[in-house]
Residue frames as qw, qx, qy, qz and C-alpha x, y, z in Angstrom:
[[0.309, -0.445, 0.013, 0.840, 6.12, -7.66, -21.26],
 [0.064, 0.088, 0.584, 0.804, 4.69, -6.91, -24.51],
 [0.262, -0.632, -0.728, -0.051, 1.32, -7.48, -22.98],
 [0.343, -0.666, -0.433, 0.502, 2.00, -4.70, -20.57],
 [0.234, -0.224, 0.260, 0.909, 3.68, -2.32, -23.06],
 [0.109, -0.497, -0.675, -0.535, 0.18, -2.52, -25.10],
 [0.388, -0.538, -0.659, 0.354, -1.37, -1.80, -21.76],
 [0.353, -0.394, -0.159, 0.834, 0.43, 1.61, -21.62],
 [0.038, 0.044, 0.526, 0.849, 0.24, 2.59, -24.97],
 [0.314, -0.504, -0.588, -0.550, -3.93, 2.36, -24.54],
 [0.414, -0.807, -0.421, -0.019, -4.40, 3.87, -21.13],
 [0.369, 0.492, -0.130, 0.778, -1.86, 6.91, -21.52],
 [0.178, -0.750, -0.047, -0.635, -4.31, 8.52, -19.18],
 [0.828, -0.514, -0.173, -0.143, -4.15, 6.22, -16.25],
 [0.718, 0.046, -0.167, 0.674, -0.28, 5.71, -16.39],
 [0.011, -0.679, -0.063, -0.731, -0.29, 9.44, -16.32],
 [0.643, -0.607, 0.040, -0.465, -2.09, 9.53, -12.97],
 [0.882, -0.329, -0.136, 0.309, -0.07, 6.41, -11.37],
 [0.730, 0.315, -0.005, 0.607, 2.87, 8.68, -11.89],
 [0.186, -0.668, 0.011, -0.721, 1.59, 11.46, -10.50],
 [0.716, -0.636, -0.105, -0.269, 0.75, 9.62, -7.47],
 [0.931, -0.103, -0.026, 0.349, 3.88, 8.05, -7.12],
 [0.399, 0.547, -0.134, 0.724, 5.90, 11.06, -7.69],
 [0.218, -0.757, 0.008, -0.616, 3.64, 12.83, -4.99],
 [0.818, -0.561, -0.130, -0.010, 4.22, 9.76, -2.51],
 [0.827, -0.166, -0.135, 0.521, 7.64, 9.98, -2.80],
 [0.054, 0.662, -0.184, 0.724, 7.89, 14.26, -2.42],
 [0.503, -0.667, -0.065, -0.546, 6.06, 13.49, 0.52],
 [0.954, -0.259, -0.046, 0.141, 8.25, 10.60, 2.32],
 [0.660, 0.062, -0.204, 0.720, 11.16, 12.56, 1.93],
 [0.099, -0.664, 0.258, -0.695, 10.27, 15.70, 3.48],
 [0.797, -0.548, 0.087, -0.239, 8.58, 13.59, 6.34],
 [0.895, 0.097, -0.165, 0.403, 12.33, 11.63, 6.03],
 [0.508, 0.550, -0.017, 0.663, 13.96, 14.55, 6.41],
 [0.391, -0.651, 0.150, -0.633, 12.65, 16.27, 9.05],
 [0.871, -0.485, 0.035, -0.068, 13.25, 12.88, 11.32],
 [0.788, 0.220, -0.170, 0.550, 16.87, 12.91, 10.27],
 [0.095, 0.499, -0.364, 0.781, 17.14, 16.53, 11.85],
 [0.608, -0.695, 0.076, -0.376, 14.83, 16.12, 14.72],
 [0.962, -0.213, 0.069, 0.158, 17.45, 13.02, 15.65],
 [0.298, -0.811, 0.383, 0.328, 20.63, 14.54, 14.70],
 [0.690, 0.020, 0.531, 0.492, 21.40, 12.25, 11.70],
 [0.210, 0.732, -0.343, -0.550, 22.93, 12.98, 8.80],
 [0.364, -0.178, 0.824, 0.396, 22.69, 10.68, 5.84],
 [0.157, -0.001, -0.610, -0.777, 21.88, 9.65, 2.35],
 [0.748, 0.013, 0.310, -0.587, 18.48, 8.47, 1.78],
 [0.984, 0.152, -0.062, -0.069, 19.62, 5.85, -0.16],
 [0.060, -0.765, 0.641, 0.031, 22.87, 3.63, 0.05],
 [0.381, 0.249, -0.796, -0.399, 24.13, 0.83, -1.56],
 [0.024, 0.231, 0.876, -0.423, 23.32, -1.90, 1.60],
 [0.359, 0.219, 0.559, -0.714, 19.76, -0.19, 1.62],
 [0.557, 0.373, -0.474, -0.570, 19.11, -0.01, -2.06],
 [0.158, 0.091, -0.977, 0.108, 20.11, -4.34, -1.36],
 [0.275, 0.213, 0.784, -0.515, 17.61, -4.42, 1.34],
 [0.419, 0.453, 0.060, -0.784, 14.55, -2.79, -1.01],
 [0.346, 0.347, -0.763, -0.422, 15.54, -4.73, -3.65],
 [0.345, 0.009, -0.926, -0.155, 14.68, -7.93, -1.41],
 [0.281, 0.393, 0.561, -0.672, 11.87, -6.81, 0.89],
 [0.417, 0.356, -0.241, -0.801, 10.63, -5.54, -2.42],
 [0.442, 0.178, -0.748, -0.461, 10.71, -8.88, -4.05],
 [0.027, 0.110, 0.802, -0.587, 9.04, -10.53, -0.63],
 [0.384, 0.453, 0.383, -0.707, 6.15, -8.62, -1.02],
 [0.356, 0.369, -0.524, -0.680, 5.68, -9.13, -4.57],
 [0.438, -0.052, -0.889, -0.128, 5.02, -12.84, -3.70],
 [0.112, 0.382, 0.713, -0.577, 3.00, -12.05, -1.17],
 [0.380, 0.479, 0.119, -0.782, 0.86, -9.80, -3.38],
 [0.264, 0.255, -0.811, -0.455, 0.48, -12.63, -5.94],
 [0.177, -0.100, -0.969, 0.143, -0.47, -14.43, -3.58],
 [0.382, -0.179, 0.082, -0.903, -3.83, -12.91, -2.96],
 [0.026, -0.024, -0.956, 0.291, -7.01, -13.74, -1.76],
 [0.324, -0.548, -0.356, -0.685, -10.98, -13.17, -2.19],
 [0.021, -0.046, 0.537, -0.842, -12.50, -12.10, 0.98],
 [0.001, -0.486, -0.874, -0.023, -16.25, -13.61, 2.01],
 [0.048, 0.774, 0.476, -0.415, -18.03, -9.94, 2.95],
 [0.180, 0.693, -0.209, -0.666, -16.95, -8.19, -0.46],
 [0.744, 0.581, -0.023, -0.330, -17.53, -8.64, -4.21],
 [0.960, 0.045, 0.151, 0.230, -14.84, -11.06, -6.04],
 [0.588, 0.665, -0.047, 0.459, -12.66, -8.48, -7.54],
 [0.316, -0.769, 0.496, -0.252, -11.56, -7.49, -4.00],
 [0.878, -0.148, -0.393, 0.229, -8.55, -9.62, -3.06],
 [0.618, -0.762, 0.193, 0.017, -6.51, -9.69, 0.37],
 [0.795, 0.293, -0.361, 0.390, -3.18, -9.91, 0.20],
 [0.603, -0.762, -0.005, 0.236, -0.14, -8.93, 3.05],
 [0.569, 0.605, -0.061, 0.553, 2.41, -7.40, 0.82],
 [0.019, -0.823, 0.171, -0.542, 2.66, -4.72, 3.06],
 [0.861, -0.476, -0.047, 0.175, 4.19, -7.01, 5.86],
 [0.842, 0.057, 0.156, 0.514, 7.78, -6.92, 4.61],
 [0.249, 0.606, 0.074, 0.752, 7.38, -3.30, 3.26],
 [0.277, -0.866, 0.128, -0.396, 6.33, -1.66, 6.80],
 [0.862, -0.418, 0.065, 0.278, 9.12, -4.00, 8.27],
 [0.545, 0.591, 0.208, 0.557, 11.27, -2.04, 5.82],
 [0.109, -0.869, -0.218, -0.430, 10.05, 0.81, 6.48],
 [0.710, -0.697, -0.103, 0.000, 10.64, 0.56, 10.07],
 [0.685, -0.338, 0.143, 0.629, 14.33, 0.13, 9.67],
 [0.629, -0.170, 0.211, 0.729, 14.94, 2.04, 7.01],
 [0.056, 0.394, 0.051, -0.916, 12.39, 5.14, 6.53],
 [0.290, 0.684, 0.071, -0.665, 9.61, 6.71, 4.47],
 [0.304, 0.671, -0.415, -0.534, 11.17, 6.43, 1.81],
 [0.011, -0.196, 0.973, 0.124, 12.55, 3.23, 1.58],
 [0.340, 0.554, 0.636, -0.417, 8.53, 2.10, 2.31],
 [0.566, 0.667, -0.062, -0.481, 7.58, 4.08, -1.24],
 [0.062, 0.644, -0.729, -0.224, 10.30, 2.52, -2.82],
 [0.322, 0.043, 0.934, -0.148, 9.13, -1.21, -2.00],
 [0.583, 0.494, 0.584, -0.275, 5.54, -0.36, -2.88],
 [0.475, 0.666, -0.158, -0.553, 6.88, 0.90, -6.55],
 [0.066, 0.447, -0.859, -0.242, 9.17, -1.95, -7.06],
 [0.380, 0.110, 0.893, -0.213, 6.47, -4.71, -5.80],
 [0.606, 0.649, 0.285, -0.360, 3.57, -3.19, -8.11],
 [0.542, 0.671, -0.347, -0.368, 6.04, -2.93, -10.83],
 [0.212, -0.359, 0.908, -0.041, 7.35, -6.45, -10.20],
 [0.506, 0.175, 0.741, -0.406, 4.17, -7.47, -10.50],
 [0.617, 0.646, 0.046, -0.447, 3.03, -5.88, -13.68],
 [0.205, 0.733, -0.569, -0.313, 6.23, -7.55, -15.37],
 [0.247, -0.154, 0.912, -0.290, 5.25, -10.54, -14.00],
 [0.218, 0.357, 0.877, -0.238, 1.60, -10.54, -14.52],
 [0.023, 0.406, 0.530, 0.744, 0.75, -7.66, -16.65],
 [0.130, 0.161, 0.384, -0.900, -2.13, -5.96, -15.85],
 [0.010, -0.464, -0.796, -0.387, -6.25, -6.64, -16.36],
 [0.000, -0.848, -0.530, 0.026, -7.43, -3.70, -14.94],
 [0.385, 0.738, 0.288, 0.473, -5.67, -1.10, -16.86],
 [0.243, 0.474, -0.333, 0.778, -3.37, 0.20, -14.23],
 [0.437, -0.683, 0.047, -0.584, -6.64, 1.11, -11.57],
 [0.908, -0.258, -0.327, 0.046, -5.85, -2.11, -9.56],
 [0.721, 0.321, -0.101, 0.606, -2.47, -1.64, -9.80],
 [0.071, -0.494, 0.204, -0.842, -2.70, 2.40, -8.08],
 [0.777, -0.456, -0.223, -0.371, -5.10, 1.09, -6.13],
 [0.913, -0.030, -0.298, 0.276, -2.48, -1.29, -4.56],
 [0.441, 0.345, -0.097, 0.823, 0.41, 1.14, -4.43],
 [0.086, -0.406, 0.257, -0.873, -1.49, 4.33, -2.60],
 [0.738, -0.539, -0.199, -0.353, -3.70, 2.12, -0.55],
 [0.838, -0.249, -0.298, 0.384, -0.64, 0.30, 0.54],
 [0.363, 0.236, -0.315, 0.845, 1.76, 3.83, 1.16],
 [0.516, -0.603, -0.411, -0.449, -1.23, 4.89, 3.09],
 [0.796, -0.600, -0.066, -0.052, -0.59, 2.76, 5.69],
 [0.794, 0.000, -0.108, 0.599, 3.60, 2.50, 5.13],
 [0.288, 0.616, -0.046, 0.731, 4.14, 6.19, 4.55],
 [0.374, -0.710, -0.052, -0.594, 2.40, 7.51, 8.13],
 [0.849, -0.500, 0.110, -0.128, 3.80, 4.76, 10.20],
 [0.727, 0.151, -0.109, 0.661, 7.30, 4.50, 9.22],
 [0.017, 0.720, -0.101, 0.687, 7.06, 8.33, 9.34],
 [0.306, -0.713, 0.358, -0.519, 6.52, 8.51, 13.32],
 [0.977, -0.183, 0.037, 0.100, 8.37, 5.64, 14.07],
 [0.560, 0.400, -0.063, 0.723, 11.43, 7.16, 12.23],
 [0.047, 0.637, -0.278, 0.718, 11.01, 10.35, 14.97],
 [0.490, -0.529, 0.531, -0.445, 10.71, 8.34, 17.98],
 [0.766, 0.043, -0.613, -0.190, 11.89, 4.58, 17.68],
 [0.264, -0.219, 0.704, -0.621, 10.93, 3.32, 20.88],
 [0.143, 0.335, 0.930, -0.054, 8.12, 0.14, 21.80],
 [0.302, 0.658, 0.604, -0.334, 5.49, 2.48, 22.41],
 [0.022, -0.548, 0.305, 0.778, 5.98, 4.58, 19.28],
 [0.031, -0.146, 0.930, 0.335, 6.10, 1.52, 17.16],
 [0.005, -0.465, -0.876, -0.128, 2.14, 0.68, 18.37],
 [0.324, 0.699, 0.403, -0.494, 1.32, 3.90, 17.91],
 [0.062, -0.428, 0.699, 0.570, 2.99, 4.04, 14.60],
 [0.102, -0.070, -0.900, -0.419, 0.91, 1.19, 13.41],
 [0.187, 0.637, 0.634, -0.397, -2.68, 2.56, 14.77],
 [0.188, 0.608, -0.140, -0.759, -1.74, 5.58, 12.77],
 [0.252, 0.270, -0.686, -0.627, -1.07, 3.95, 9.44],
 [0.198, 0.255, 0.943, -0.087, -3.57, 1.38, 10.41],
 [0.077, 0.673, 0.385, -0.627, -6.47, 4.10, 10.91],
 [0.217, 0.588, -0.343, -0.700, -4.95, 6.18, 8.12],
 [0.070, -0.101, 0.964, 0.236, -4.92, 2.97, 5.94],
 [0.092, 0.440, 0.885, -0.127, -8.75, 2.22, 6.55],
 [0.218, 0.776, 0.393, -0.443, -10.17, 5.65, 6.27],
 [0.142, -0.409, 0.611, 0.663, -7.88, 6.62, 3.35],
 [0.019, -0.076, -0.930, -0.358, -8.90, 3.29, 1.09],
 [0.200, 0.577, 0.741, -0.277, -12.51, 3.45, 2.21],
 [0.296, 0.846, 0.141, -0.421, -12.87, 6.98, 0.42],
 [0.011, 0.546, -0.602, -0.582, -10.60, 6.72, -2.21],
 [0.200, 0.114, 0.959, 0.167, -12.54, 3.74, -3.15],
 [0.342, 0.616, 0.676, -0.215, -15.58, 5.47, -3.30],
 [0.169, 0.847, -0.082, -0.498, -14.46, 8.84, -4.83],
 [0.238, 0.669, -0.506, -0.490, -12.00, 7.24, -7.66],
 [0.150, -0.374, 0.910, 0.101, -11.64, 3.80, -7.59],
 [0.280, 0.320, 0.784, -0.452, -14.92, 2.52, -7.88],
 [0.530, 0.754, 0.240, -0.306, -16.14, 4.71, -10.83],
 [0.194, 0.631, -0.657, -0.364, -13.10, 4.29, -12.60],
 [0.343, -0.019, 0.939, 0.007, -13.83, 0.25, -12.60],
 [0.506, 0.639, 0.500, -0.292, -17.26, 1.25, -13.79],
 [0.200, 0.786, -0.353, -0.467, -15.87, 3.27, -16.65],
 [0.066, 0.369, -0.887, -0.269, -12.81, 0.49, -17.82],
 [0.284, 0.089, 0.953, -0.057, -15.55, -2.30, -17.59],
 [0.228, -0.123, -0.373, -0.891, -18.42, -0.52, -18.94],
 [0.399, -0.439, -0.805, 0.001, -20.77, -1.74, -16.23],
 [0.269, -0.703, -0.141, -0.643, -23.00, 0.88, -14.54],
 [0.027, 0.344, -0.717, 0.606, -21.72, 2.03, -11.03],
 [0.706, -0.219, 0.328, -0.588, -25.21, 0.67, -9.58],
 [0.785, 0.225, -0.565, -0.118, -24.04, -2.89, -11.24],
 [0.490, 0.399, -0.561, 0.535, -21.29, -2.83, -8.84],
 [0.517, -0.367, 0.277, -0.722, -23.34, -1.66, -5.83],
 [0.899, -0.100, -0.039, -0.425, -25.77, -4.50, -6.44],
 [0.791, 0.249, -0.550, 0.098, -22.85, -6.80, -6.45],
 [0.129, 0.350, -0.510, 0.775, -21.50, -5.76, -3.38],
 [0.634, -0.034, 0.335, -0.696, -25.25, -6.16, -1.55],
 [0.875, 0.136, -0.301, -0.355, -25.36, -10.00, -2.87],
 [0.678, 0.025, -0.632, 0.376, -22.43, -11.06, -0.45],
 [0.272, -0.103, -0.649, 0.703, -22.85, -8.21, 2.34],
 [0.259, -0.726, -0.616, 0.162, -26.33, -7.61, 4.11],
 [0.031, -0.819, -0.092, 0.566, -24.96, -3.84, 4.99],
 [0.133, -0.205, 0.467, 0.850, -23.99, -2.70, 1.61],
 [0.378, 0.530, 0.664, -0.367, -27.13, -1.39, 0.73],
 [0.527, 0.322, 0.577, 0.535, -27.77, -1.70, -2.97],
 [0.293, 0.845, 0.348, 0.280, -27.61, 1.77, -4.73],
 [0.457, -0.889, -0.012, 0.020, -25.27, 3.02, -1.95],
 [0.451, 0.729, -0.313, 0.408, -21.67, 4.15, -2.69],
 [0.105, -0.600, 0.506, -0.611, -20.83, 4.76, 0.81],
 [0.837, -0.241, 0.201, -0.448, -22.83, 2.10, 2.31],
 [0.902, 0.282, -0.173, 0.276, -20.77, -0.72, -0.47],
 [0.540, 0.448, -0.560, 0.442, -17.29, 0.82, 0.93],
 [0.343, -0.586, 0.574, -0.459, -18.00, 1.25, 4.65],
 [0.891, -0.191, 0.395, -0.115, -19.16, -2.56, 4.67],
 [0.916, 0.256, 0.000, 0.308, -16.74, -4.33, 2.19],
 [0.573, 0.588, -0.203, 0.533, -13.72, -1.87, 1.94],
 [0.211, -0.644, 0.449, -0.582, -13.08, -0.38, 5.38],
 [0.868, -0.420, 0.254, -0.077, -13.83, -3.70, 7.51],
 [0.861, 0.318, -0.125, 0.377, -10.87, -5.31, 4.59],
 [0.315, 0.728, -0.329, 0.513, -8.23, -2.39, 5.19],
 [0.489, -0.640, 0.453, -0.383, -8.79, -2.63, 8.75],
 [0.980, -0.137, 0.142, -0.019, -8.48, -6.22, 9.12],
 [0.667, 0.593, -0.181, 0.413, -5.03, -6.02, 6.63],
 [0.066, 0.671, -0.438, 0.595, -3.19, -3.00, 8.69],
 [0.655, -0.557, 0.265, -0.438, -4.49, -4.61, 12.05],
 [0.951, -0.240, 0.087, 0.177, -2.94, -8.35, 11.39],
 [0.703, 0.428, -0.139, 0.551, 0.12, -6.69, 9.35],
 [0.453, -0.685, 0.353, -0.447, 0.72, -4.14, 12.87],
 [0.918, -0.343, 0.142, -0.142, 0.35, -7.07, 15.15],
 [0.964, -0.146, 0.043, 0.217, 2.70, -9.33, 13.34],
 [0.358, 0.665, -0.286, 0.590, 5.52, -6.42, 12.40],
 [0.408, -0.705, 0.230, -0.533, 5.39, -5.91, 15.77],
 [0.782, -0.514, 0.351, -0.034, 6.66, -9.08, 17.18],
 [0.850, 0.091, 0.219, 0.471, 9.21, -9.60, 14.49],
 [0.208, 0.927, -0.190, 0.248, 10.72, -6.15, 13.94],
 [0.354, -0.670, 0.649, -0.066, 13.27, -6.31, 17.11],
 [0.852, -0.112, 0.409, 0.306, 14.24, -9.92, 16.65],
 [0.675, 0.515, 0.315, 0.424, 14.75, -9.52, 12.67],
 [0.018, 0.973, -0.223, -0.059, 16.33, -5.48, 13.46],
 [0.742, -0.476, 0.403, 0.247, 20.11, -6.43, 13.99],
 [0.625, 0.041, 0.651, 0.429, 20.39, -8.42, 11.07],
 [0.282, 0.869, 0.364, 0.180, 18.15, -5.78, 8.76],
 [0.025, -0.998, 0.060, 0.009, 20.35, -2.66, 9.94],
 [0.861, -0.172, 0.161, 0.451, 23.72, -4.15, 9.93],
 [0.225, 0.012, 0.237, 0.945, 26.31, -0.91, 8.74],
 [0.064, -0.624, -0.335, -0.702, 23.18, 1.39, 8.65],
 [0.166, 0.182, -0.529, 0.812, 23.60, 3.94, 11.10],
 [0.515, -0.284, 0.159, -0.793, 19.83, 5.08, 12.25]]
């Protein structure tokens, strides 16, 4: 904890930003929350004790899943795979938008309390808005029409969104902000990226994220889809017990 509190105190600027993002994901999950509560006729809080419960332990789910990571053969080592976002777009699913930001702020900040941080927060945002990406758009239109076929188009959307999202955000912030905190020249990072994948062609920004970072997202949203899909309905019941929507 002390490890992380140093952390803060010397990258004021980055915390800054995570905070911002996180503020903006969660302006944005409740209007899109809001607007599926009227289009359906409900009325309720967005949060309540039972759900707050649920977050709490979806939240901590995913946290061990996102520990658990993984390197990936067709990108550089410092990408890892993980499926955090299983548990959180099952969440999601039952219990909205919101509840889906909520998860990803508790899991990343589980983590950091857990594990601290070694890359000065970027990882760490990285994680968070790559992962509400895909939770924030697919809970959203799942929450105004829960029905089968909703559900798999629900998870193309946030899939899609999820892949093309991360793919540019990697290139435009994420990517030169690594270069920056490490002090290693963005063409370092290229070349590193063109020494495990044949199409990431060394010098190429766009080339390094369409072959390493967009096949990764897609692969991620496409098995975490799949398998939300055949365990949502069983595992609904028991997840929504006393919660009305």
């Amino acid at each position: 904890m002390n490890k992380l509190m140093q952390t803060v105190t010397e990258n004021v600027a980055y915390v800054v930003i995570f905070l911002a993002v996180i503020v903006g994901c969660f302006l944005v999950s409740v209007v899109l929350e809001k607007g599926a509560q009227k289009k359906n006729g409900i009325s309720e809080p967005i949060f309540n004790t039972r759900k707050l419960a649920m977050i709490g332990m979806f939240s901590a789910i995913a946290m061990i899943l996102h520990v658990l990571d993984f390197p990936i053969f067709f990108a550089p080592g410092f990408y890892k795979m993980d499926f955090s976002e299983l548990p959180i777009l099952v969440g999601s699913f039952a219990f909205g938008p919101v509840a889906g930001v909520m998860m990803e702020f508790v899991k990343v900040l589980l983590k950091l309390c857990i594990k601290g941080t070694s890359t000065a927060f970027i990882g760490d945002l990285a994680n968070f808005v790559v992962g509400c990406s895909l939770i924030i758009p697919a809970s959203a239109v799942y929450s105004f029409k829960k029905t089968k076929k909703s559900a798999i188009i629900a998870c193309i959307v946030g899939t899609l969104v999820m892949t093309v999202f991360g793919t540019a955000f990697n290139a435009v912030y994420l990517l030169p902000a690594f270069s920056k905190f490490y002090g290693m020249p963005l063409d370092a990072i290229l070349a590193m990226g063109a020494e495990v994948n044949p199409l990431a062609k060394e010098g190429s920004i766009v080339s390094f994220v369409v072959a390493c970072v967009a096949p990764m997202n897609l692969i991620k949203g496409t098995l975490v889809s799949v398998v939300t899909l055949l365990i949502y309905k069983p595992l609904s019941p028991i997840i929504k017990t006393g919660h009305k929507a």
